[in-house]
C-alpha positions in Angstrom: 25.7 41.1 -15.8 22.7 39.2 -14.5 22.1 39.3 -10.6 19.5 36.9 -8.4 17.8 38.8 -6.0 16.0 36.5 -3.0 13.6 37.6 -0.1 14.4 34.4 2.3 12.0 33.0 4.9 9.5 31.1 2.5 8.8 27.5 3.3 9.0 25.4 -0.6 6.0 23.6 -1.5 5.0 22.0 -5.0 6.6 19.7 -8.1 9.3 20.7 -10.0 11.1 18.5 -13.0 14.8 17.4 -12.6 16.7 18.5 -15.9 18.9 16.0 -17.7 22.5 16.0 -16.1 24.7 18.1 -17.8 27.9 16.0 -16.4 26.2 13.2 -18.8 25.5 15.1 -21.7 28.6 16.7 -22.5 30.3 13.5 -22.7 27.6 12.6 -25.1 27.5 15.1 -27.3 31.2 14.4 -27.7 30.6 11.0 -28.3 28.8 11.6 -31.4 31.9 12.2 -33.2 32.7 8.8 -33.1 30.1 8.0 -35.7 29.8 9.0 -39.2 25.8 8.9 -39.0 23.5 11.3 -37.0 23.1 10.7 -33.1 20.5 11.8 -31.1 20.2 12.9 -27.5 17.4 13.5 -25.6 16.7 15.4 -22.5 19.2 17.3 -23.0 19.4 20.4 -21.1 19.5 24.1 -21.8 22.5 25.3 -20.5 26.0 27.3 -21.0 28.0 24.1 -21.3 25.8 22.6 -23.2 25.7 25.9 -25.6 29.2 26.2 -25.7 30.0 22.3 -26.5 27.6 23.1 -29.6 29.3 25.7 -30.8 32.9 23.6 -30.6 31.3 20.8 -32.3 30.4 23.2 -35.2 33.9 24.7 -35.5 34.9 21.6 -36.5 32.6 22.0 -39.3 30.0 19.1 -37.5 26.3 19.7 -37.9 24.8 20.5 -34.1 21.1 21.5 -33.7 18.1 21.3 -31.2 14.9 19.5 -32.9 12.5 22.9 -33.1 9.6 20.5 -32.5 11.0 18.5 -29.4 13.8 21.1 -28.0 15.0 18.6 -25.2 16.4 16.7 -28.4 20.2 17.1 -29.8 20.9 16.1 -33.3 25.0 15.9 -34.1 25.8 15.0 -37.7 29.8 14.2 -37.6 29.6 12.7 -41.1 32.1 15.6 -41.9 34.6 16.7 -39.4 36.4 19.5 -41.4 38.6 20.4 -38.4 39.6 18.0 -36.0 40.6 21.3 -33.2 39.6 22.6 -30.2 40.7 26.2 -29.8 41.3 28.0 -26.7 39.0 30.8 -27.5 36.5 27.5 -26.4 38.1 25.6 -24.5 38.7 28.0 -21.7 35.4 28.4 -21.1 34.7 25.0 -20.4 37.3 22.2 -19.2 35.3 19.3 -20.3 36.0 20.8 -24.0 39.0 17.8 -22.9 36.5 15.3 -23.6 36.4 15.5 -27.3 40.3 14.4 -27.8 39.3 10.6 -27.7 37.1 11.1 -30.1 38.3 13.2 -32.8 42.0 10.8 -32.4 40.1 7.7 -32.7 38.1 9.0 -35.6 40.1 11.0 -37.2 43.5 9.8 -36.2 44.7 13.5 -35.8 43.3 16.0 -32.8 44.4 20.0 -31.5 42.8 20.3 -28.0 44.1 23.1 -26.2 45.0 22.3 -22.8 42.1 23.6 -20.5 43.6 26.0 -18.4 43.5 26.8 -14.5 40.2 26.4 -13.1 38.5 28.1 -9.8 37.8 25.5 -7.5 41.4 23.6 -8.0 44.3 21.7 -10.7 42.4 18.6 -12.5 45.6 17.4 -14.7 44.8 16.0 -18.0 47.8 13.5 -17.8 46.5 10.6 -17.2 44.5 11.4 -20.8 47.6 11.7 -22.3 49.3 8.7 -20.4 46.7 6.6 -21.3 46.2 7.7 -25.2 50.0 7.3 -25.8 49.2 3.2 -23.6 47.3 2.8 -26.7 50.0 3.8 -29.3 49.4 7.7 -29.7 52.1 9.9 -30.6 51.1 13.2 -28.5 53.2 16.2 -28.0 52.4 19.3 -25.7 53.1 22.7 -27.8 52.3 25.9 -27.4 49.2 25.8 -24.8 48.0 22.7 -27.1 47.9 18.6 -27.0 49.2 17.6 -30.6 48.0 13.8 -31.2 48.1 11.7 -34.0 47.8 7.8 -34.5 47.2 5.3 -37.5 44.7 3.4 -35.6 44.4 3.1 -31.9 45.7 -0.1 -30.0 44.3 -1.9 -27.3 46.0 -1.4 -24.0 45.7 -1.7 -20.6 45.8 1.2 -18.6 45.6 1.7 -14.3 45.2 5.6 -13.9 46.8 7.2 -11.0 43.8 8.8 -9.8 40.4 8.4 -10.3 39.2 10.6 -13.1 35.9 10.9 -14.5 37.1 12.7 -17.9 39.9 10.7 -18.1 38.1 7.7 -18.1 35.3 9.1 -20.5 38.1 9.9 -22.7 39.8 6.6 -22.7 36.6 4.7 -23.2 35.3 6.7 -25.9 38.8 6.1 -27.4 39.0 2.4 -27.1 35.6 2.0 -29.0 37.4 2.0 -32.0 40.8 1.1 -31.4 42.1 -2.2 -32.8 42.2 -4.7 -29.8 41.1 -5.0 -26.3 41.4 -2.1 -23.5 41.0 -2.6 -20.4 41.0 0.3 -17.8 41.5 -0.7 -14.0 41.0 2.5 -11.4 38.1 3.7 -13.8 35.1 6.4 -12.1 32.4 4.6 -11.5 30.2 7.8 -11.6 26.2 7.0 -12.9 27.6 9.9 -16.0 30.5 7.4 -17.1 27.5 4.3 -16.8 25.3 6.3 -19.2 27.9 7.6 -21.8 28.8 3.3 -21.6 25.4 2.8 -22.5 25.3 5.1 -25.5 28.4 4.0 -26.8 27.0 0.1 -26.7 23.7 1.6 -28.1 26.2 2.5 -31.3 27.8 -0.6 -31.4 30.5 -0.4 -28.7 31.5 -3.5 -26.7 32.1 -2.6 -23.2 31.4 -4.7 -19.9 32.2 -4.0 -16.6 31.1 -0.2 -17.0 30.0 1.3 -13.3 32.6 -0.6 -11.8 36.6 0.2 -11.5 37.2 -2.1 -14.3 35.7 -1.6 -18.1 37.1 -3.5 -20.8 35.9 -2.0 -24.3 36.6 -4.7 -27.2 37.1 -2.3 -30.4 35.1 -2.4 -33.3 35.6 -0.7 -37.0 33.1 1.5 -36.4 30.2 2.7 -34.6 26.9 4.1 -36.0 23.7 5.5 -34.8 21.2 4.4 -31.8 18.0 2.7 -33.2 16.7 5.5 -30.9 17.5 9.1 -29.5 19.6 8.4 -26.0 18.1 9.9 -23.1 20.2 11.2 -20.9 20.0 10.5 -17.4 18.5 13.0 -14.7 20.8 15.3 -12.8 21.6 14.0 -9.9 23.4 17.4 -8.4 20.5 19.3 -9.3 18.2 17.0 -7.6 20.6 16.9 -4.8 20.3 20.7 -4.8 16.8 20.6 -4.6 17.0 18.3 -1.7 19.0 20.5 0.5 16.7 23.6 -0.4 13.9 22.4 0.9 15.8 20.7 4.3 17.0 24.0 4.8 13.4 26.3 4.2 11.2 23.2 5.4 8.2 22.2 2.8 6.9 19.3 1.1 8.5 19.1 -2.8 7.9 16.6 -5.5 10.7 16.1 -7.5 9.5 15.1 -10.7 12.0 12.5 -13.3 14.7 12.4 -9.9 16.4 8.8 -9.9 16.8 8.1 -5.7 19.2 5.5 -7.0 22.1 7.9 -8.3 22.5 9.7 -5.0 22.0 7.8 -2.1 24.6 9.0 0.0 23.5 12.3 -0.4 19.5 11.5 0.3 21.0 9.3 3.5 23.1 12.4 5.1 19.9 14.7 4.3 18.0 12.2 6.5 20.0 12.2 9.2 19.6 16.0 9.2 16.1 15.5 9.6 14.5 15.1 6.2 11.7 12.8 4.7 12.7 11.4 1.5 11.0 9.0 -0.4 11.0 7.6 -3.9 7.6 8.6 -5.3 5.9 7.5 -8.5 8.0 9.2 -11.4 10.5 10.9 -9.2 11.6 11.9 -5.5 9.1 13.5 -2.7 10.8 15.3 0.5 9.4 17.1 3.4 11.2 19.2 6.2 9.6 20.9 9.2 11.7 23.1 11.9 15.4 23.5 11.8 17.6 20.4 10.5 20.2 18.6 12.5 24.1 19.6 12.0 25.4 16.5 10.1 29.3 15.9 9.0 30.5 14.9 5.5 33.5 13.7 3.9 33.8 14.1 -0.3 34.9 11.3 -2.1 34.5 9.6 -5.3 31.4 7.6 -6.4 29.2 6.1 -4.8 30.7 8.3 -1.4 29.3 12.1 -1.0 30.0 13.7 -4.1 32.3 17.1 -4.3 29.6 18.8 -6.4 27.3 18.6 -3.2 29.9 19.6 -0.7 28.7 23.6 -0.6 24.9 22.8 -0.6 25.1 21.0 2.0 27.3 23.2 3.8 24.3 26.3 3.6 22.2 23.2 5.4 24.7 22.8 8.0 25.1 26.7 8.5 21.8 27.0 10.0 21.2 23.2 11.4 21.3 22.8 15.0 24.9 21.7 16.4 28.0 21.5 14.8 29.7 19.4 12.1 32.7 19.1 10.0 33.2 19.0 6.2 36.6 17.4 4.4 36.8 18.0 0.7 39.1 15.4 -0.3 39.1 15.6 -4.2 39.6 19.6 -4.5 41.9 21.9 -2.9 40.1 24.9 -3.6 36.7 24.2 -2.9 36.0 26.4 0.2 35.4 29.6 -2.1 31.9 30.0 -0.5 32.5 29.9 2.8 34.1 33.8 2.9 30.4 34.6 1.1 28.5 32.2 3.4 30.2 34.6 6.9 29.1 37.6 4.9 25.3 35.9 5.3 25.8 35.6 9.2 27.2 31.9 9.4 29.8 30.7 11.7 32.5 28.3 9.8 36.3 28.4 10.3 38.7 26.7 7.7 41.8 24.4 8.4 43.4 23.2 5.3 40.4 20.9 3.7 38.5 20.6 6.8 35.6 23.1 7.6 33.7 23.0 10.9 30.3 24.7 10.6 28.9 25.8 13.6 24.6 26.0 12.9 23.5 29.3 13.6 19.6 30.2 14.5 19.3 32.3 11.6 21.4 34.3 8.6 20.7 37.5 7.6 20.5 39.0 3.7 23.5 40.7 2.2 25.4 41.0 -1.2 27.4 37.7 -2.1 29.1 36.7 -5.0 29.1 33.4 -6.5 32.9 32.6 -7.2 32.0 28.4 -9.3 29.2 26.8 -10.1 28.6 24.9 -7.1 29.4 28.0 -4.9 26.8 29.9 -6.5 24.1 26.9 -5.8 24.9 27.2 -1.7 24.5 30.8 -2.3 20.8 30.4 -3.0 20.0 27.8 -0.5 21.6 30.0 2.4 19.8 33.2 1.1 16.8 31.4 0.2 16.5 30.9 4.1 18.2 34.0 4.9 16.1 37.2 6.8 15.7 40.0 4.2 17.1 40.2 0.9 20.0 38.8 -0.5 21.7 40.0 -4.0 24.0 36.6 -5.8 26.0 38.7 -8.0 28.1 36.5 -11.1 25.3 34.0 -11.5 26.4 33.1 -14.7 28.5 30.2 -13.1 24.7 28.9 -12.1 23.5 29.2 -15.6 26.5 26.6 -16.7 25.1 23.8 -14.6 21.3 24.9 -13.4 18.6 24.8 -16.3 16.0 27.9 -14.9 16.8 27.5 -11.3 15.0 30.6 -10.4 11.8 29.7 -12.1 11.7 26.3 -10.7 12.7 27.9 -7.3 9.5 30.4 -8.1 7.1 27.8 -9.1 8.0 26.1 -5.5 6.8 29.8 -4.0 10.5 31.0 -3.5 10.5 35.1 -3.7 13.2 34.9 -6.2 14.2 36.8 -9.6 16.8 37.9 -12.1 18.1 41.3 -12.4 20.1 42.8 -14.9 
């Protein structure tokens, strides 16, 4: 099993390129099923989830390949879908394996998903999926670890979720495309990944307005085809978020080349209060950091708040910022995994329920951590990355899932950083 071994104290100077979000092309990829002609992707990234998504969409005997000439480029044939399933064997690897049950049912009028399983950092329910499939006329029974749908056609509904779900609503849009009717969905994520698989979807001939917003209608169509052009995904805004709070924490002067400021500006506003520069540049973001940043409190929310996927990153920041601050993770209940590996590194946080209060130390010192998601494992690296002596991040293969090459961009930024068996 792969390790990272990192040799903090190294201020990060240089460019480095933002991948394509993996949060937008998953729900992409799945889209393509919706469409009996080829779709393209581009910018896609090189990752686990990515990888494993690929390999689900060809056990249901659809045609799934990188270009050889331009490998940021996806092409899914879904002409023939041989078996409209999901196994568990896949699916457990991956929860947003979910995200091709609108599809297939819409499609196909038949889907086997298996339910996703428990996951690490706390419960994400798929029943408002289900609640809102059988809304549009679905019969759908639970048996034996799987969600059983079928439907004729798909009926125009409208549906108001419970909660705020990002899947949920990917699902039920990519559903409504071509159900028979109108959908509207009220309490919908307004996440920049939702916006972007909207704008794919359109790009095939879906009609949906109001996407970004807590209210999309989607006006079904008979069928959807493929883009004029390849889709580009968007950047990834958690990686470049990442990147952000690497360098606030080591100090430096980083361009961050193909970063959109615009998809996370509550995360670039808290990072200035701790003392940052950050400033749209030409073709991406530019931050700079000199001496120890300022303790700065956060509350998770959904989008456009502080994202959960940039709660533990910016808790390393806070672990050695000057003063104290709190952090409440209100959309997980099990997202504090890092901070028992964060005290191994020398810093000074104390849980209550979903509240942490970080006290800033002067320094942390190297030690062996293990990253327990994929998000932990990213705070992991900052903290060590700033960390006296050398750290060991065993289980890094949750930081593969969602970071394309983080330790060669880390090294090309003059980070004393590399990959162990």
């Amino acid at each position: 099993m792969d390790k990272l071994l990192i040799r903090g104290g190294r201020r990060l100077q240089g460019e480095v390129s933002i991948s394509g979000a993996k949060n937008a092309a998953l729900p992409g990829l799945c889209a393509a099923l919706l469409s009996p002609a080829p779709v393209t992707l581009a910018n896609v990234p090189r990752l686990q989830d990515v990888a494993t998504t690929l390999k689900l969409l060809r056990h249901m005997g659809v045609n799934a390949e990188r270009s050889a000439a331009q490998p940021d480029q996806v092409q899914i044939d879904a002409s023939r879908i041989a078996s409209p399933e999901a196994p568990y064997e896949l699916v457990k690897t991956m929860r947003a394996s979910i995200l091709v049950l609108g599809p297939l049912l819409a499609r196909c009028g038949e889907a086997r998903v298996s339910l996703p399983g428990g996951c690490a950092i706390g419960s994400r329910p798929v029943d408002q999926h289900i609640q809102g499939l059988r809304a549009m006329g679905a019969d759908i029974r639970v048996e034996h670890g799987y969600i059983l749908a079928r439907a004729q056609r798909l009926r125009g509904a409208s549906i108001t979720t419970d909660m705020v779900t990002v899947t949920g609503t990917e699902n039920l849009m990519m559903a409504a495309t071509l159900a028979e009717g109108e959908t509207v969905l009220e309490n919908a994520a307004q996440e920049p990944e939702v916006a972007d698989l909207a704008r794919l979807l359109i790009a095939m001939g879906a009609r949906i307005e109001g996407h970004g917003s807590s209210r999309v209608r989607i006006r079904g169509v008979a069928a959807l085809h493929a883009p004029a052009a390849p889709h580009r995904v968007i950047p990834d805004r958690i990686e470049t978020g990442t990147f952000l709070c690497a360098v606030t924490a080591c100090g430096g002067d980083v361009l961050l080349r193909d970063a959109d400021p615009s998809l996370l500006e509550a995360v670039i506003e808290r990072l200035r209060e701790a003392g940052a520069t950050i400033d749209a540049a030409p073709g991406g973001i530019r931050v700079r950091a000199t001496g120890r940043p300022r303790a700065v409190s956060i509350r998770t929310s959904e989008y456009p708040a502080f994202p959960t996927d940039m709660q533990a990153q910016f808790m390393a920041v806070d672990a050695i910022a000057d003063g104290a601050a709190t952090i409440v993770e209100t959309i997980f209940e099990n997202r504090f995994m890092h901070v028992n590996e964060l005290l191994r590194l020398g810093a000074n946080i104390e849980v209550d329920g979903r509240t942490a209060l970080v006290r800033g130390v002067p320094r942390l010192s190297g030690a062996a951590v293990m990253a327990t998601d994929l998000r932990a494992s990213a705070s992991l690296v900052i903290a060590a990355l700033v960390a006296e002596g050398e750290t060991r991040v065993d289980r890094i293969y949750h930081l593969d899932r969602g970071y394309e090459r983080m330790e060669d961009k880390l090294r090309a930024l003059g980070a004393d950083i590399e990959r162990v068996k």
